[in-house]
DSSP file (Angstrom, degrees, kcal/mol; ACC not computed):
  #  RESIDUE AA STRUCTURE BP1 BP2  ACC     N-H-->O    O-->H-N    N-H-->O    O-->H-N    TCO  KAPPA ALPHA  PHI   PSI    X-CA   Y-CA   Z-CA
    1    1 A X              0   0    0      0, 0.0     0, 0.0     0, 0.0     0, 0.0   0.000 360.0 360.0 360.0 115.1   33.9  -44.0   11.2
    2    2 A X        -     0   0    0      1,-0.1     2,-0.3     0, 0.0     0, 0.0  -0.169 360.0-120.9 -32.8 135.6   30.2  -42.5   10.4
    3    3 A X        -     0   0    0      3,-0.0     2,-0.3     0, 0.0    -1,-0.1  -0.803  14.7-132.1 -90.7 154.6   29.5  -38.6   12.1
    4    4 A X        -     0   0    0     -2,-0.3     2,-0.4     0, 0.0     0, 0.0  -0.784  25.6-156.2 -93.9 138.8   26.7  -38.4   14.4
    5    5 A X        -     0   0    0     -2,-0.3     2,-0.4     0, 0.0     0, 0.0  -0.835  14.9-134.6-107.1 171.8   24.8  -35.1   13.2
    6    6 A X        -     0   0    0     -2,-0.4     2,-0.4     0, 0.0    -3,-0.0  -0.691  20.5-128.1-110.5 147.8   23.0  -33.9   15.6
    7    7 A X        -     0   0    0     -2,-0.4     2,-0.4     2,-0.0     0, 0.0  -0.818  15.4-151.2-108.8 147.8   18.7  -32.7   14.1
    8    8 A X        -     0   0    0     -2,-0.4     2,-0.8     2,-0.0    -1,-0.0  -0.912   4.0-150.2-122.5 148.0   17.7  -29.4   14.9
    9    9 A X        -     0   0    0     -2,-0.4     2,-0.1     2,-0.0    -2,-0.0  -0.918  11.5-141.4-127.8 126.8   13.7  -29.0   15.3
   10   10 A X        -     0   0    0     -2,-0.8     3,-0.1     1,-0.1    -2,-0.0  -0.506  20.5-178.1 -82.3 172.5   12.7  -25.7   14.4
   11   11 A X  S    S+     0   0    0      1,-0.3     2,-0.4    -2,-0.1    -1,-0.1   0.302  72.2  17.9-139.0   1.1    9.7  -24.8   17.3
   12   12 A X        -     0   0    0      2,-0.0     2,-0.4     0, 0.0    -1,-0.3  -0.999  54.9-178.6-155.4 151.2    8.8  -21.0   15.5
   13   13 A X        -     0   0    0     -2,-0.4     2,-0.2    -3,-0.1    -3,-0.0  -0.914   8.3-164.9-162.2 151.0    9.4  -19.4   12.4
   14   14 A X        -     0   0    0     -2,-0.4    -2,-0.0     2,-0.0     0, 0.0  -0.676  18.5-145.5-146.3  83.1    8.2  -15.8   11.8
   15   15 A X        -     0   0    0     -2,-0.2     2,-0.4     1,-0.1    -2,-0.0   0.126  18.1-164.6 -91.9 156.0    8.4  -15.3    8.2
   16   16 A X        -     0   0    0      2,-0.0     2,-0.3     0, 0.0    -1,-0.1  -0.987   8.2-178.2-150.5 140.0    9.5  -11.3    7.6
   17   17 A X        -     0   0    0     -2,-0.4     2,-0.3     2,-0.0     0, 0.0  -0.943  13.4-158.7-142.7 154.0    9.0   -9.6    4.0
   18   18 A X        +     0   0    0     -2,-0.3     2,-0.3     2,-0.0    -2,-0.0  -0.997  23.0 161.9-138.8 130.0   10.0   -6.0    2.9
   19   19 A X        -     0   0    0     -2,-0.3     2,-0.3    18,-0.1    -2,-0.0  -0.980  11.7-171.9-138.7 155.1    8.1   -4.3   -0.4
   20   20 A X        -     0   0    0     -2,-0.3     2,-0.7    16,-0.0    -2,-0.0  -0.955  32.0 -95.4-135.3-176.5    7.5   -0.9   -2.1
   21   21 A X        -     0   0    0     -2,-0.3     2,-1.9     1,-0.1    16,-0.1  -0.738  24.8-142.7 -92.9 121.1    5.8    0.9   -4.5
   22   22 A X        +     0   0    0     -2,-0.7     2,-0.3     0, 0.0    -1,-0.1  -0.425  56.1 126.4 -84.4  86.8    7.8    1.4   -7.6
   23   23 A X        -     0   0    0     -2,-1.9    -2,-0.0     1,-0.2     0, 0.0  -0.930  44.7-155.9-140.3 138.7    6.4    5.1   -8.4
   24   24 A X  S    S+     0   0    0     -2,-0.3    -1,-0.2     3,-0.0     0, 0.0   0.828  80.0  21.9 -96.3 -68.4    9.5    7.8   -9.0
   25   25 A X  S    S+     0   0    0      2,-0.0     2,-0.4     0, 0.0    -2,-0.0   0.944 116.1  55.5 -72.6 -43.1    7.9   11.3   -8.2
   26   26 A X        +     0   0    0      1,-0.1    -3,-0.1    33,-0.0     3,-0.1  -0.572  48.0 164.3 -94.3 154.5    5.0   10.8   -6.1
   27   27 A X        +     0   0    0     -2,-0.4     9,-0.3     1,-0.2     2,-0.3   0.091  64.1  32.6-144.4  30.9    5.5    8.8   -2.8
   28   28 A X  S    S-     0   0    0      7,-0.2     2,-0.3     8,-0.1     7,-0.3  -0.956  94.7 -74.3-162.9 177.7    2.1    9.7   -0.9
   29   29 A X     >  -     0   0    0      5,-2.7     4,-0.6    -2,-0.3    32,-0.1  -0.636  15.8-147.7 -97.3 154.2   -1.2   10.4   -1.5
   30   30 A X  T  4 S+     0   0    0     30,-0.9    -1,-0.1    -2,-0.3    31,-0.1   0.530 101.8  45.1-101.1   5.7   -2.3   14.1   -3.1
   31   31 A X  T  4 S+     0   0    0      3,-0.1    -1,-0.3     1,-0.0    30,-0.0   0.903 128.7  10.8 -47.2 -80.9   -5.7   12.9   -0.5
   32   32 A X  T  4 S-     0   0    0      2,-0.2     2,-1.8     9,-0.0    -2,-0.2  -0.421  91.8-131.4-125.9  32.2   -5.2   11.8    2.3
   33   33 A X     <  +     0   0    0     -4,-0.6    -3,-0.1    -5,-0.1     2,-0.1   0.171  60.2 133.0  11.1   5.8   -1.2   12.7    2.5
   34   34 A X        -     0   0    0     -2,-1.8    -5,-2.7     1,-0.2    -2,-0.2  -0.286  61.8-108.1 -86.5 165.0   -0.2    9.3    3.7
   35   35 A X        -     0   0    0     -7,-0.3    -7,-0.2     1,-0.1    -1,-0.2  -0.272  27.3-119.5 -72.8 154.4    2.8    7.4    2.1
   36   36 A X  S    S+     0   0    0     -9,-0.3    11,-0.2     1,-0.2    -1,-0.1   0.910 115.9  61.3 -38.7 -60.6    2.0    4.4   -0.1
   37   37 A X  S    S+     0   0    0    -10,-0.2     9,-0.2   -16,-0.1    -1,-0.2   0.703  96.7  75.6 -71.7   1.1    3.7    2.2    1.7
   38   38 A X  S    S-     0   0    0      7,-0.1     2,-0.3     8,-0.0     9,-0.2  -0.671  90.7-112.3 -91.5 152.0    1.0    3.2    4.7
   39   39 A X        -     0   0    0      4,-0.2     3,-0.2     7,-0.2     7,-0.2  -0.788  41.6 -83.9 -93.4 154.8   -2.2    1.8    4.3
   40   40 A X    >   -     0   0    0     -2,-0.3     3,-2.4     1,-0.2    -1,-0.1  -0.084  53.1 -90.9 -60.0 139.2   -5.4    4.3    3.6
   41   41 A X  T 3  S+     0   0    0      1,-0.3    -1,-0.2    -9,-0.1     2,-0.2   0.146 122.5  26.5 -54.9 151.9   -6.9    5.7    6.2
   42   42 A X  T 3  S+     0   0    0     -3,-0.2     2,-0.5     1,-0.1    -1,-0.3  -0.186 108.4 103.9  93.2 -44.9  -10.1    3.1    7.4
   43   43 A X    <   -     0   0    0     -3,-2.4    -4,-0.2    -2,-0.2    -1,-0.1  -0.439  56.0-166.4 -73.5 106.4   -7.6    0.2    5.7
   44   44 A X  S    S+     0   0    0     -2,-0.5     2,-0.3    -3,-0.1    -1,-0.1   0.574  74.1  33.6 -72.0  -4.7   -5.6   -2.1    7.7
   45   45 A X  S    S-     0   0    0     -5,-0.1     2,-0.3    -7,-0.1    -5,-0.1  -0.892  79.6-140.8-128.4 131.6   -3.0   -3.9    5.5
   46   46 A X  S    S+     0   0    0     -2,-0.3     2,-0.8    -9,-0.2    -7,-0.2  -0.592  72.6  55.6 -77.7 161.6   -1.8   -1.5    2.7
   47   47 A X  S    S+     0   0    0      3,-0.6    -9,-0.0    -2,-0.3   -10,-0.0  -0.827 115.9   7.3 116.3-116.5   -1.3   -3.4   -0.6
   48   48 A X  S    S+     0   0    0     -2,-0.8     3,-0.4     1,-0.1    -1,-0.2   0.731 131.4  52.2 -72.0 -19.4   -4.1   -5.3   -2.0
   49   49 A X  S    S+     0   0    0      1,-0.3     2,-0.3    -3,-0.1    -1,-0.1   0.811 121.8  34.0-101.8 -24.2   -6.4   -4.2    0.3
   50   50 A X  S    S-     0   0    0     -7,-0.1    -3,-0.6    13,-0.1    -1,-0.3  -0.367  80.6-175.0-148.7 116.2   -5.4   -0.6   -0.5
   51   51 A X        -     0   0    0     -3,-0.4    12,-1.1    -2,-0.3     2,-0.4   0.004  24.2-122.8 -77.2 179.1   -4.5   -0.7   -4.4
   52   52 A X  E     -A   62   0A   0     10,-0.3     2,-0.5    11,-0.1    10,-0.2  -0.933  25.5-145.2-119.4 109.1   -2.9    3.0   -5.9
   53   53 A X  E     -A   61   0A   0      8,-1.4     8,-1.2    -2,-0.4     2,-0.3  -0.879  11.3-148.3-106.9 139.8   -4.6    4.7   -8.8
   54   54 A X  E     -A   60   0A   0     -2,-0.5     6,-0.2     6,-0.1     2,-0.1  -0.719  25.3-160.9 -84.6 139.1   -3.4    6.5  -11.4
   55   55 A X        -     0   0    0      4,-2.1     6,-0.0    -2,-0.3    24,-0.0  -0.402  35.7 -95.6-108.4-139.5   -5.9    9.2  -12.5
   56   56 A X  S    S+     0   0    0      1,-0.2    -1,-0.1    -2,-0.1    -2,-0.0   0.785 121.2  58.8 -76.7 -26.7   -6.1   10.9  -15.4
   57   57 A X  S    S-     0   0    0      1,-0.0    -1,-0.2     3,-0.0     3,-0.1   0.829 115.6-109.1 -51.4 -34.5   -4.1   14.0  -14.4
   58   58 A X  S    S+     0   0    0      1,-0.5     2,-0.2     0, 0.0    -2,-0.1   0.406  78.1 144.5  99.8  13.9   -1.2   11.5  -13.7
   59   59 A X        -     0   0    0      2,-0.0    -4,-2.1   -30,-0.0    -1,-0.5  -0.532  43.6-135.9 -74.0 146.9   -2.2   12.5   -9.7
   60   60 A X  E     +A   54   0A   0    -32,-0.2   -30,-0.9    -6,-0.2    -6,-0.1  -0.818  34.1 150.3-108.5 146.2   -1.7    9.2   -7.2
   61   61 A X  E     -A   53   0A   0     -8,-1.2    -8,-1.4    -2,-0.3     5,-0.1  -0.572  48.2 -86.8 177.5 146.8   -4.1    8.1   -4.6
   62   62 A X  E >>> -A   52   0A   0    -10,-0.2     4,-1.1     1,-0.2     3,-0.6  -0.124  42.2-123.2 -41.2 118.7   -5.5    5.1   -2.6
   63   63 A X  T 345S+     0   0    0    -12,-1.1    -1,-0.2     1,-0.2   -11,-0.1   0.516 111.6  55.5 -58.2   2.2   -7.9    4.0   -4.4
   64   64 A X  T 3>>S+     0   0    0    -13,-0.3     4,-1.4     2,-0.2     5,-0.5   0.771 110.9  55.4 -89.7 -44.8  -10.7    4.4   -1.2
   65   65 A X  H <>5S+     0   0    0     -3,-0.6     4,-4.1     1,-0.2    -2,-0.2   0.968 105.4  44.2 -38.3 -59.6   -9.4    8.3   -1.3
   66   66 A X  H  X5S+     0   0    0     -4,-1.1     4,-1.9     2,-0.2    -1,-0.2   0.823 116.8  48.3 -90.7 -34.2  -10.1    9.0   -4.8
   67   67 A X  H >><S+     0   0    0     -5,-0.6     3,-2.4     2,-0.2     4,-0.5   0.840 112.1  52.9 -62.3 -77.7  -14.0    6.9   -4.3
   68   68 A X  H ><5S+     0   0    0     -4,-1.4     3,-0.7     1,-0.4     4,-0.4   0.746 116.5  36.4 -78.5 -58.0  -14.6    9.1   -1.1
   69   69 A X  H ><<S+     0   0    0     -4,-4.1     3,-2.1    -5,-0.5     6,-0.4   0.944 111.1  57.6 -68.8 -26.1  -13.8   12.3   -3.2
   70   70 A X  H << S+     0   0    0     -3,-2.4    -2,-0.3    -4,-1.9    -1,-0.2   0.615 107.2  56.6 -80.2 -14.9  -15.6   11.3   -6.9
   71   71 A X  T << S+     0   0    0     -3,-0.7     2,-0.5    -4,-0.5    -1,-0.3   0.118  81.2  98.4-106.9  10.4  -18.9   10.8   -4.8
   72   72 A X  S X  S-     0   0    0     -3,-2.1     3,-2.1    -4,-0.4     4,-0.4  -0.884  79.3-130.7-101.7 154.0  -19.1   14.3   -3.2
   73   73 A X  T 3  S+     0   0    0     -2,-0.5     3,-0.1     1,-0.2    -1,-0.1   0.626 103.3  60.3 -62.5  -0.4  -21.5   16.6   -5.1
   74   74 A X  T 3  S+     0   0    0      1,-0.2    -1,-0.2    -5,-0.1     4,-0.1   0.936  88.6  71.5 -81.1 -29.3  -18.2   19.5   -5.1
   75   75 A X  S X  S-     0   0    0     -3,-2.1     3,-2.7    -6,-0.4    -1,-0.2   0.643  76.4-162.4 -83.6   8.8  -15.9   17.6   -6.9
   76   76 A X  T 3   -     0   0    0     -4,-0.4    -1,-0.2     1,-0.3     3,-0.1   0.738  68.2 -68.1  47.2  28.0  -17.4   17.8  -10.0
   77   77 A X  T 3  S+     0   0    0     -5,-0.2    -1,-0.3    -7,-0.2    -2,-0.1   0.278 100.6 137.4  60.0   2.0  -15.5   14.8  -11.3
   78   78 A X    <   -     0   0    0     -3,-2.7    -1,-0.2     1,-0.2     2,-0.2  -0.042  69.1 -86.6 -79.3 168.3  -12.0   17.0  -11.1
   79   79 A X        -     0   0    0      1,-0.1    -1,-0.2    -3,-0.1     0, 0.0  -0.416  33.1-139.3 -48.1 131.0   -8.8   16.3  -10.0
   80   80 A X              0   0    0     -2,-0.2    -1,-0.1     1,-0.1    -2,-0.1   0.875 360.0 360.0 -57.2 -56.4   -8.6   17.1   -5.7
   81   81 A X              0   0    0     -3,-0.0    -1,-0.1     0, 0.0   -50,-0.0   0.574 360.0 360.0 -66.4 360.0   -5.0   18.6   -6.5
């Protein structure tokens, strides 16, 4: 005797993904105070659209924070923190 299987038809699928940022000490930005895993303020997807820079201090921040401050005439190129 053959089995009948029976087909299943999918009719949705809602794909679901979980990521972080692998960084030990800092876990927001020394800017704008939001978490990594949030995207920078103005930005709607965190991730690629808003990447994490190291600077030279070894200070984090989204990388639209850290433009926004190196182009006003105080910061004198320095460190925010």
């Amino acid at each position: 005797m053959s089995e009948k299987r029976e087909k299943v038809r999918i009719k949705t699928w809602k794909p679901v993904a979980q990521w972080s940022w692998d960084m030990k000490d800092e876990h927001i930005c020394q800017i704008c105070n939001a978490e990594f895993e949030v995207a920078a303020p103005g930005v709607k997807y965190p991730g690629d659209d808003s990447p994490i820079v190291l600077g030279i201090c070894g200070h984090a921040f989204h990388i639209q924070c850290i433009e926004k401050w190196v182009h006003q005439p105080t910061s004198n190129g320095t460190c925010p923190v």
